[in-house]
KESE-420798 format. One record per atom (N, C-alpha, C, O): residue in three letters; residue number from 1; atom name; z, x, y. Coordinates in nm, 4 decimals, decimal comma. Example, Ala and Ser with C-alpha at 12.3 -4.5 7.8 and 13.67 -1.06 7.14 Angstrom:
BEGIN
 res   n atom        w        u        v
 ALA   1    N   0,7800   1,3190  -0,5690
 ALA   1   CA   0,7800   1,2300  -0,4500
 ALA   1    C   0,7800   1,3200  -0,3300
 ALA   1    O   0,8465   1,4236  -0,3319
 SER   2    N   0,7080   1,2850  -0,2250
 SER   2   CA   0,7140   1,3670  -0,1060
 SER   2    C   0,7870   1,2900   0,0030
 SER   2    O   0,8039   1,3409   0,1138
***
This chain:
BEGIN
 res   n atom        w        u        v
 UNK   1    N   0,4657  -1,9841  -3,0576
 UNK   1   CA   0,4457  -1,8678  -2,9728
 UNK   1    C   0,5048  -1,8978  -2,8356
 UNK   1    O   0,4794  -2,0072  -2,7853
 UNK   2    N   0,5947  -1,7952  -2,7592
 UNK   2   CA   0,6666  -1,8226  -2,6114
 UNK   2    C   0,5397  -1,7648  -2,5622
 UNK   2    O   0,4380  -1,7098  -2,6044
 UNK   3    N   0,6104  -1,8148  -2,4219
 UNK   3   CA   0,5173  -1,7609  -2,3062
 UNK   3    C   0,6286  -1,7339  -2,1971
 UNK   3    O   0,7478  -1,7326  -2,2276
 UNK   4    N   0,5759  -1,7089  -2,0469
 UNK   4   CA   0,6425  -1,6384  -1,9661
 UNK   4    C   0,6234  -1,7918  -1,8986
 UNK   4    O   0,6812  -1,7294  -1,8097
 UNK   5    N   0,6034  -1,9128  -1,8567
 UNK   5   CA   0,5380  -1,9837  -1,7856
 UNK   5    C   0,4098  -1,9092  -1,7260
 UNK   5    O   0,3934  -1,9538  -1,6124
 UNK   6    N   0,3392  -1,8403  -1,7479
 UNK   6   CA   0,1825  -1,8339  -1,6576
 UNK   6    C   0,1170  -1,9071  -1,6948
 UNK   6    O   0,0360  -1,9449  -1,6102
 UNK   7    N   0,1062  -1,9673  -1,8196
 UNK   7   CA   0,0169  -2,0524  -1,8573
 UNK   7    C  -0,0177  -2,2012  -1,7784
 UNK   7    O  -0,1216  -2,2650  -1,7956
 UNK   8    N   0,1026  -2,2430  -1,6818
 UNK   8   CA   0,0726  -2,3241  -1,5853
 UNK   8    C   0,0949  -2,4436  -1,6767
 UNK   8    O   0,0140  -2,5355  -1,6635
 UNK   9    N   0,2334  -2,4635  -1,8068
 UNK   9   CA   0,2361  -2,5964  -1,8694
 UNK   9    C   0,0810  -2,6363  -1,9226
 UNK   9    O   0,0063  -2,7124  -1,8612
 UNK  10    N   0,0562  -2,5850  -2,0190
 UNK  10   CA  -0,0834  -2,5780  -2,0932
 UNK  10    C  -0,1906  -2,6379  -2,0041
 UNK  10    O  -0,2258  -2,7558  -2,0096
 UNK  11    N  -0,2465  -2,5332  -1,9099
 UNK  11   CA  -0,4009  -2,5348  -1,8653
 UNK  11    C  -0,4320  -2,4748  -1,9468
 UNK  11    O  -0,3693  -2,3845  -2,0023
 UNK  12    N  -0,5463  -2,5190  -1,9709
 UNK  12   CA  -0,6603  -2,4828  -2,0428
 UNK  12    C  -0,7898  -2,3858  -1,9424
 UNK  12    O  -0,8934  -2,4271  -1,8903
 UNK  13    N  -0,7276  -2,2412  -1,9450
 UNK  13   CA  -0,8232  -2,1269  -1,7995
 UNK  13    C  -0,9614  -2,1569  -1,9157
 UNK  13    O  -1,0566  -2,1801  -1,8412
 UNK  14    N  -0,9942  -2,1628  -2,0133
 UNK  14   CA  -1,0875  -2,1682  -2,1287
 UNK  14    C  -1,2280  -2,2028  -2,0656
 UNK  14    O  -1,3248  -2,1659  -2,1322
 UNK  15    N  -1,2521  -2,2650  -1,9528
 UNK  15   CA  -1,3347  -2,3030  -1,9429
 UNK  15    C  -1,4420  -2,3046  -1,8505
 UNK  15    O  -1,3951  -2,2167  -1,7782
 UNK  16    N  -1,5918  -2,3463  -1,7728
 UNK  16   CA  -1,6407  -2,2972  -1,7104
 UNK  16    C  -1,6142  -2,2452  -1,5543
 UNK  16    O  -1,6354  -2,1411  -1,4921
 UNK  17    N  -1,5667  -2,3517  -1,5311
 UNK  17   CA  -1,5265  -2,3240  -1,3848
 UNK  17    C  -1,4256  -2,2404  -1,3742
 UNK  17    O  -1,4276  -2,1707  -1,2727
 UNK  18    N  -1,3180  -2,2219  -1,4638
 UNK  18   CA  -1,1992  -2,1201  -1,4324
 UNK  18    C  -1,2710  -1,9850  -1,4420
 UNK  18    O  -1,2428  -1,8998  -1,3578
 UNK  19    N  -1,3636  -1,9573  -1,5396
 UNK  19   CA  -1,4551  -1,8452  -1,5490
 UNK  19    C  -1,5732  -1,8199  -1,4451
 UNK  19    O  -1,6100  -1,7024  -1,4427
 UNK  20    N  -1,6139  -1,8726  -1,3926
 UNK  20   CA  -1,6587  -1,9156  -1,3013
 UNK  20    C  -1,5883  -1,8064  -1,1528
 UNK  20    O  -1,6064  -1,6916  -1,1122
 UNK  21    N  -1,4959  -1,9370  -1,1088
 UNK  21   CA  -1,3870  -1,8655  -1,0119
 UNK  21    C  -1,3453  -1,7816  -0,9925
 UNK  21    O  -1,3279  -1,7313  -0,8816
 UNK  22    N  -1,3086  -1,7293  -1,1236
 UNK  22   CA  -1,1868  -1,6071  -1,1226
 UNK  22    C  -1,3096  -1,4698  -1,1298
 UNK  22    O  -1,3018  -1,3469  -1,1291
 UNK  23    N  -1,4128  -1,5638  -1,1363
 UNK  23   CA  -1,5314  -1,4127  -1,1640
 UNK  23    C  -1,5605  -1,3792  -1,0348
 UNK  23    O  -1,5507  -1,2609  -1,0023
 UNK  24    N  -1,5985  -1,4712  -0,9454
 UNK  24   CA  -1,6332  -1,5124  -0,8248
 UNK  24    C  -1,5115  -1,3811  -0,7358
 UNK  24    O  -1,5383  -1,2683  -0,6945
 UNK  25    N  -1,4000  -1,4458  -0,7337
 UNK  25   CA  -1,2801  -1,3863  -0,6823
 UNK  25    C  -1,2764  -1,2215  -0,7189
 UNK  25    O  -1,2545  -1,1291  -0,6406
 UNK  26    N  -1,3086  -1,2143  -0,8817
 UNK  26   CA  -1,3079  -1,0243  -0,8534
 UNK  26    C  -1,4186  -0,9930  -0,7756
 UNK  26    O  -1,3712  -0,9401  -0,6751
 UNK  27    N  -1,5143  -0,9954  -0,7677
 UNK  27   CA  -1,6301  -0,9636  -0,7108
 UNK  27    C  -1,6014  -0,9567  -0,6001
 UNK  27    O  -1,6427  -0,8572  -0,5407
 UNK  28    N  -1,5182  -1,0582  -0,5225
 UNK  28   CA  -1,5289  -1,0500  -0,3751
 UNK  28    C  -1,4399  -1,0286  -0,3669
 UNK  28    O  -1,3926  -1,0676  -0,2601
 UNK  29    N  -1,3362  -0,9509  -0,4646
 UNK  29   CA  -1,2054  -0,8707  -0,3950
 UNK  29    C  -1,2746  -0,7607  -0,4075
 UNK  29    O  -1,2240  -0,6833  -0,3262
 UNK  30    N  -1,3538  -0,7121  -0,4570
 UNK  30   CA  -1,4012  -0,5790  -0,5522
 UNK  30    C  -1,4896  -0,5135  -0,4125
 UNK  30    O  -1,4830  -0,3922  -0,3928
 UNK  31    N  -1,5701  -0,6006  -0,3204
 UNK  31   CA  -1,6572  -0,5810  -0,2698
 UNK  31    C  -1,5742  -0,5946  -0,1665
 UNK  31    O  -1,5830  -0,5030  -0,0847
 UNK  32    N  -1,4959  -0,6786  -0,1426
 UNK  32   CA  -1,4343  -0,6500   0,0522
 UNK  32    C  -1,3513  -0,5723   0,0840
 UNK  32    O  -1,2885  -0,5712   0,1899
 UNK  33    N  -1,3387  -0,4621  -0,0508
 UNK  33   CA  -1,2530  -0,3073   0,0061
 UNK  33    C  -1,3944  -0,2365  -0,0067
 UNK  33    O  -1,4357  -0,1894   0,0993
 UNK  34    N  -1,4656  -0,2227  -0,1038
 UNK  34   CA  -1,5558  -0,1155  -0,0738
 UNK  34    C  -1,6830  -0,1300   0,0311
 UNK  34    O  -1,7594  -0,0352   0,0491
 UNK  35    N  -1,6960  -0,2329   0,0862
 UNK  35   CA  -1,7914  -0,2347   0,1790
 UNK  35    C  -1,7972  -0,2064   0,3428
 UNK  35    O  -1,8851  -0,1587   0,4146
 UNK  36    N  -1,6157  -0,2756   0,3788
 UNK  36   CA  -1,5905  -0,1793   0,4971
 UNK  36    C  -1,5759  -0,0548   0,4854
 UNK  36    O  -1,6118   0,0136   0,5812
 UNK  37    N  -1,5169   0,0152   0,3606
 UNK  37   CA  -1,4986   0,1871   0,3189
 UNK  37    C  -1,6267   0,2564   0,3501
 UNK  37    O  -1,6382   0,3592   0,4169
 UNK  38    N  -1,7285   0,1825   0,2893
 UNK  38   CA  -1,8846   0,2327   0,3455
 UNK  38    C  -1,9413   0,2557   0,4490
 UNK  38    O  -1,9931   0,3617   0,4843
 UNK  39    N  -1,9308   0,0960   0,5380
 UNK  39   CA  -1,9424   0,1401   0,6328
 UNK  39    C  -1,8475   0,2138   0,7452
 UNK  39    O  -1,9040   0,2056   0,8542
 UNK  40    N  -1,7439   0,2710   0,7531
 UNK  40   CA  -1,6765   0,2910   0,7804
 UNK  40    C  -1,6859   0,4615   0,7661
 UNK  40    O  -1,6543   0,5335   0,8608
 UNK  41    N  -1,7296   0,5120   0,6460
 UNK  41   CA  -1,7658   0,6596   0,6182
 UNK  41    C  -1,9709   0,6916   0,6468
 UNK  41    O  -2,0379   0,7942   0,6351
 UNK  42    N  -2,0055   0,5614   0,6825
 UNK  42   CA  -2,1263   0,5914   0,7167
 UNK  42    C  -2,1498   0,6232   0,9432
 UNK  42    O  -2,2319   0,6817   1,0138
 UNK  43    N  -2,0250   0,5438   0,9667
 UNK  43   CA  -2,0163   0,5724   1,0696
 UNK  43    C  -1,9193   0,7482   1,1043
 UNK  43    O  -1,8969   0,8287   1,1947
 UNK  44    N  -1,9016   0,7316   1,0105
 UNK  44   CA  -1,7926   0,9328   1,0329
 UNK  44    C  -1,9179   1,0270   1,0265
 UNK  44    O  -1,9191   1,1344   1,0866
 UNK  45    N  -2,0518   0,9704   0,9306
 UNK  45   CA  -2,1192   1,0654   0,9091
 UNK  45    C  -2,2350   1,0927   1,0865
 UNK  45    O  -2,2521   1,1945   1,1535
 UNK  46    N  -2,2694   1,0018   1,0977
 UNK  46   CA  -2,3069   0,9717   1,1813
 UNK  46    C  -2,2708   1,0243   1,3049
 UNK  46    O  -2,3541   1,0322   1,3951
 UNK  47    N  -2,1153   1,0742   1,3240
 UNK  47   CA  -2,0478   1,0954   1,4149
 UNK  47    C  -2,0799   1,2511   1,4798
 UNK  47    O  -2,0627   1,3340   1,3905
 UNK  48    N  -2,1161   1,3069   1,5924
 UNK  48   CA  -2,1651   1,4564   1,6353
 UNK  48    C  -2,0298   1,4919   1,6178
 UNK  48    O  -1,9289   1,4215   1,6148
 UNK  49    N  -2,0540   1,6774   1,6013
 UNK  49   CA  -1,9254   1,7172   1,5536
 UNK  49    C  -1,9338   1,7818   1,7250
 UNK  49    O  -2,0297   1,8046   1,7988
 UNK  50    N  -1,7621   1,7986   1,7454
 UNK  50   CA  -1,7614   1,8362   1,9065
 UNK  50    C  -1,7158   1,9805   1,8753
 UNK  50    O  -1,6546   1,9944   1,7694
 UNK  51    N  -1,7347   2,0815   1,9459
 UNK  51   CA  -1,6986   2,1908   1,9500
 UNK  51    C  -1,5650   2,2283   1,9767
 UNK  51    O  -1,4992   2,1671   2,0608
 UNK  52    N  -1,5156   2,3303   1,9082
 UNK  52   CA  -1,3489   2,3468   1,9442
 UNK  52    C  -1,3294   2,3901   2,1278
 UNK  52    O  -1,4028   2,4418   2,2120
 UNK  53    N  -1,2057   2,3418   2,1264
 UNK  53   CA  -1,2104   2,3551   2,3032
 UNK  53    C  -1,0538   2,3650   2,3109
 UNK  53    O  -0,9932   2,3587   2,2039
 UNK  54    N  -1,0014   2,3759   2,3967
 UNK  54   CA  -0,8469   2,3930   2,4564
 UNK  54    C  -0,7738   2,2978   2,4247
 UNK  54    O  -0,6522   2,2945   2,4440
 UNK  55    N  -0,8630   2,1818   2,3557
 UNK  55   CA  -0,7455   2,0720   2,3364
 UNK  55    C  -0,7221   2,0520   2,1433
 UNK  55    O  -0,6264   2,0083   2,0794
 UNK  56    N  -0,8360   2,0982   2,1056
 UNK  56   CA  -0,8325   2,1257   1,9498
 UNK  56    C  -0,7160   2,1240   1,8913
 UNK  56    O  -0,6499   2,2141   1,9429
 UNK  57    N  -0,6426   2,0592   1,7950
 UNK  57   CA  -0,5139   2,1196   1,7115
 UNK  57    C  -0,5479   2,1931   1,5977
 UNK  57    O  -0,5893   2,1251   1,5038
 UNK  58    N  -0,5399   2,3447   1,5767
 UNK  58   CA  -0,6042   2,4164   1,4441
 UNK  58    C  -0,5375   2,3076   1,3694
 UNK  58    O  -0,4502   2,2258   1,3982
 UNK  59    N  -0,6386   2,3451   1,2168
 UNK  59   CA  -0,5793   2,3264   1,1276
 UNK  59    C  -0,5472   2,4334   1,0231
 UNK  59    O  -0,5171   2,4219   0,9043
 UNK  60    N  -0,5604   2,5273   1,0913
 UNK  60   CA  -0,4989   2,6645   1,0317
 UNK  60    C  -0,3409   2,7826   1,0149
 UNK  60    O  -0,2780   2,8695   0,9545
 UNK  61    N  -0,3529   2,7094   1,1026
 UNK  61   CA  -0,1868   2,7730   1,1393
 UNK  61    C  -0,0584   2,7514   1,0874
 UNK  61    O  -0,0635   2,6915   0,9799
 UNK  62    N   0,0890   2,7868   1,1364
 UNK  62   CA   0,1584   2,7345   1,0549
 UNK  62    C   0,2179   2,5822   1,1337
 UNK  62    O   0,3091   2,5123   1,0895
 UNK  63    N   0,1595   2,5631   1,2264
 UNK  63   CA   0,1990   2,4474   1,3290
 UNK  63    C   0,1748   2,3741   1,2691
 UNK  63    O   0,2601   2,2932   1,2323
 UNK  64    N   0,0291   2,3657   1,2251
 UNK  64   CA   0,0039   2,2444   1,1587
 UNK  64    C   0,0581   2,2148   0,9813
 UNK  64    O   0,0855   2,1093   0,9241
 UNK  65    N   0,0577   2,2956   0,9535
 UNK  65   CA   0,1956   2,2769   0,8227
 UNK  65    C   0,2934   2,2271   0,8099
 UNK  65    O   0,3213   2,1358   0,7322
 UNK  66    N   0,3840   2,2997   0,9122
 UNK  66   CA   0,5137   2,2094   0,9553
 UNK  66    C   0,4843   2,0808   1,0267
 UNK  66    O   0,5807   2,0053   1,0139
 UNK  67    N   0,3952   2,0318   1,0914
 UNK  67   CA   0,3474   1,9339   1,1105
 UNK  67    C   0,3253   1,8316   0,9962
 UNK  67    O   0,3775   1,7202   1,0004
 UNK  68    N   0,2414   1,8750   0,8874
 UNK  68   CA   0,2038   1,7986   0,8066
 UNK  68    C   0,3708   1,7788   0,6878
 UNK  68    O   0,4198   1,6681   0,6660
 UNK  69    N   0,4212   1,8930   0,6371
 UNK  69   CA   0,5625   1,8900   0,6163
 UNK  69    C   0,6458   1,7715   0,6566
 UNK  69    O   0,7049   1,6903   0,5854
 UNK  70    N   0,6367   1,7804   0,7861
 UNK  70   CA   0,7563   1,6933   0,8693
 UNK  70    C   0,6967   1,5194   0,8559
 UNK  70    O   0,7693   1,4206   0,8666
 UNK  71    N   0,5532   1,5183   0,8312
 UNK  71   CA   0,5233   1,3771   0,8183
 UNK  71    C   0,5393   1,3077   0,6680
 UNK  71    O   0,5586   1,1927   0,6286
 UNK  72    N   0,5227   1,4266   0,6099
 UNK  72   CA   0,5326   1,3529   0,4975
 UNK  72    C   0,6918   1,3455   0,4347
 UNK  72    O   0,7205   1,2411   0,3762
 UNK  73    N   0,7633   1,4183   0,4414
 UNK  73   CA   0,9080   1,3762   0,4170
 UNK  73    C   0,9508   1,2996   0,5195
 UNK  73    O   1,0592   1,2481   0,4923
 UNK  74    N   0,9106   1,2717   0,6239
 UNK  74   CA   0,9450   1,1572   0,7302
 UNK  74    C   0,8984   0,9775   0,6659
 UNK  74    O   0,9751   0,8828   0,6481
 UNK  75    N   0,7767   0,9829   0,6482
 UNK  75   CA   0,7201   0,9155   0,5708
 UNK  75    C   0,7765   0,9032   0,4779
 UNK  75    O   0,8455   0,8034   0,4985
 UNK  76    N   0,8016   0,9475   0,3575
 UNK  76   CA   0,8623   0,9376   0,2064
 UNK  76    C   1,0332   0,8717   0,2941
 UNK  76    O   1,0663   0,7532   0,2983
 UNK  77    N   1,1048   0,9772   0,3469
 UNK  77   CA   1,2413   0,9294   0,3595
 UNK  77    C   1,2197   0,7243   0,4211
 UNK  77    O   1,3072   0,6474   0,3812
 UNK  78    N   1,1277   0,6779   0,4925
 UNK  78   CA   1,1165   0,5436   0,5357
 UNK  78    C   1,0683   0,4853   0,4606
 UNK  78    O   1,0605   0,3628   0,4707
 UNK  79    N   1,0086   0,5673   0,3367
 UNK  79   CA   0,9489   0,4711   0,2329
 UNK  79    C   1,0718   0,4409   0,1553
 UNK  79    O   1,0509   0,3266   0,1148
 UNK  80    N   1,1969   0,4813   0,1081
 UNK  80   CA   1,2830   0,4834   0,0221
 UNK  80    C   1,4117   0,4579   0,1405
 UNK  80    O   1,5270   0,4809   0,1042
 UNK  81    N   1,3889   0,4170   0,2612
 UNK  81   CA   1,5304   0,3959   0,2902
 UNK  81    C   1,6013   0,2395   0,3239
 UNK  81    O   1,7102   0,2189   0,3776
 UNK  82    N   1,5080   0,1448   0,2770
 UNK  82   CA   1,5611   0,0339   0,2283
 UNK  82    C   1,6173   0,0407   0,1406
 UNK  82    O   1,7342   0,0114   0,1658
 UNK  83    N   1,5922   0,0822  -0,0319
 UNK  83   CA   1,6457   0,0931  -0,0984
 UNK  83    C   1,7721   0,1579  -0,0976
 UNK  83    O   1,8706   0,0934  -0,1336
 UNK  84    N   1,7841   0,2835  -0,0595
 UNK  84   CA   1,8887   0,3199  -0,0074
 UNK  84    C   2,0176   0,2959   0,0861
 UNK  84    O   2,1255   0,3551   0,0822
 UNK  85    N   1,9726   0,1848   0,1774
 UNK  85   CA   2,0303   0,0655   0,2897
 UNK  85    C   2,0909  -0,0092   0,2092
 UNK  85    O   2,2082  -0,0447   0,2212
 UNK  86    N   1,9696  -0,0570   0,0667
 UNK  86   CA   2,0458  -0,2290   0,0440
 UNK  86    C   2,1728  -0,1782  -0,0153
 UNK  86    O   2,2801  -0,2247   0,0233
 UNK  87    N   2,1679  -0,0959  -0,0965
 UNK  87   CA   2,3057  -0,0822  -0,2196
 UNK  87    C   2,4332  -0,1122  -0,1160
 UNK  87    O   2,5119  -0,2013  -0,1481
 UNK  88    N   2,4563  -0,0303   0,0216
 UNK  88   CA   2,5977  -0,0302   0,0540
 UNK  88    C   2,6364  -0,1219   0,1147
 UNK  88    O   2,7565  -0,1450   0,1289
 UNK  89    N   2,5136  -0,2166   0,1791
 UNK  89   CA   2,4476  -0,3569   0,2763
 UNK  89    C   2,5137  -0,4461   0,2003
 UNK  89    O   2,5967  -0,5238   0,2475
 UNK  90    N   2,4700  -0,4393   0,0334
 UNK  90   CA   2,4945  -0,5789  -0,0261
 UNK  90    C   2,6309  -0,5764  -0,0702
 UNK  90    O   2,6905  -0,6840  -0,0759
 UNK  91    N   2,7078  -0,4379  -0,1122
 UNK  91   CA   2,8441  -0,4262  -0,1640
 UNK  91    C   2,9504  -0,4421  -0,0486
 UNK  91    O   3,0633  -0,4323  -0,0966
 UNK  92    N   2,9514  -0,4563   0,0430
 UNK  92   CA   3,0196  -0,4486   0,2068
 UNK  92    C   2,9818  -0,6274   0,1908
 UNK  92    O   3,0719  -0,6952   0,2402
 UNK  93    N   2,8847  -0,6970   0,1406
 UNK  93   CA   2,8550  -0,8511   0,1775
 UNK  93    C   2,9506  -0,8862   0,0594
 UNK  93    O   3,0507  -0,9545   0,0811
 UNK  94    N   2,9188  -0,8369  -0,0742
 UNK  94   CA   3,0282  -0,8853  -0,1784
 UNK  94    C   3,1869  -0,8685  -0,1441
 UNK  94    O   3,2839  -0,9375  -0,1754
 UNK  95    N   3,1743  -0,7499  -0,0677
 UNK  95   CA   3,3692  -0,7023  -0,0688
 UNK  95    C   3,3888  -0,8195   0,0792
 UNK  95    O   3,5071  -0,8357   0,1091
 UNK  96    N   3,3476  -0,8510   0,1152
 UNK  96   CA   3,3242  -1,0161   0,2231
 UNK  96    C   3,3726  -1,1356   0,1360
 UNK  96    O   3,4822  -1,1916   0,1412
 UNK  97    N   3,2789  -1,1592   0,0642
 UNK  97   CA   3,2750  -1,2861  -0,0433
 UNK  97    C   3,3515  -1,2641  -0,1028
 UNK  97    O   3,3683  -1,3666  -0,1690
 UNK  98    N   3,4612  -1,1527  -0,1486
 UNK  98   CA   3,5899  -1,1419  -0,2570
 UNK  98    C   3,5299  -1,1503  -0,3520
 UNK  98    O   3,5705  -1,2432  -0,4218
 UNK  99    N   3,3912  -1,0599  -0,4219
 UNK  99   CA   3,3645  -1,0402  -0,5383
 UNK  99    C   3,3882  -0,8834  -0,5673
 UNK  99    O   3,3298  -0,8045  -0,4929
 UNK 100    N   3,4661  -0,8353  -0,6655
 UNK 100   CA   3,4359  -0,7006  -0,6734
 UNK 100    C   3,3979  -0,6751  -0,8473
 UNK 100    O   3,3944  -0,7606  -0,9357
 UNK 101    N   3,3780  -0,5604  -0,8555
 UNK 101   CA   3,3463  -0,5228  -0,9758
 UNK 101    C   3,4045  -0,4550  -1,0446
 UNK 101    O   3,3609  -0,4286  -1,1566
***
């Protein structure tokens, strides 16, 4: 039977302490996102609501649409524009090195 190397050149995870650990480790990955989330939404609740006033931004209008619009394709376009960077980045470094395709 292959493997990928994870197996770490035959460790043996089989046994108490690896079970042990790795139990240990979800738990306290499991618990140190949801416990600041808690407190964190126990302090929002907590929070007095302030009355609308002159400085308010609706969230009704079309301002805030195009607002929300403009962040999120702003956002998305910086999420994808490395990828988009590397292709012509790395072919401009090859046509350098005298490799072409």
């Amino acid at each position: 039977m292959e493997n990928n190397g994870s197996a770490f050149a035959g460790l043996n995870a089989d046994n108490i302490f690896y079970n042990l650990v790795t139990s240990i480790a979800m738990l306290t990955g499991r618990f140190a996102t949801i416990i600041p989330a808690l407190a964190i939404a126990g302090a929002l609740v907590e929070k007095k609501i302030v009355p609308a006033s002159a400085a308010t931004f609706p969230t009704t209008g079309l301002l805030f649409i195009a607002m929300l619009i403009g962040v999120i394709l702003v956002v998305g376009a910086l999420t994808f524009f490395p990828v988009f960077a590397l292709g012509p980045l790395l072919e401009q470094l090859f046509v350098y090195a005298g490799i072409t395709f």
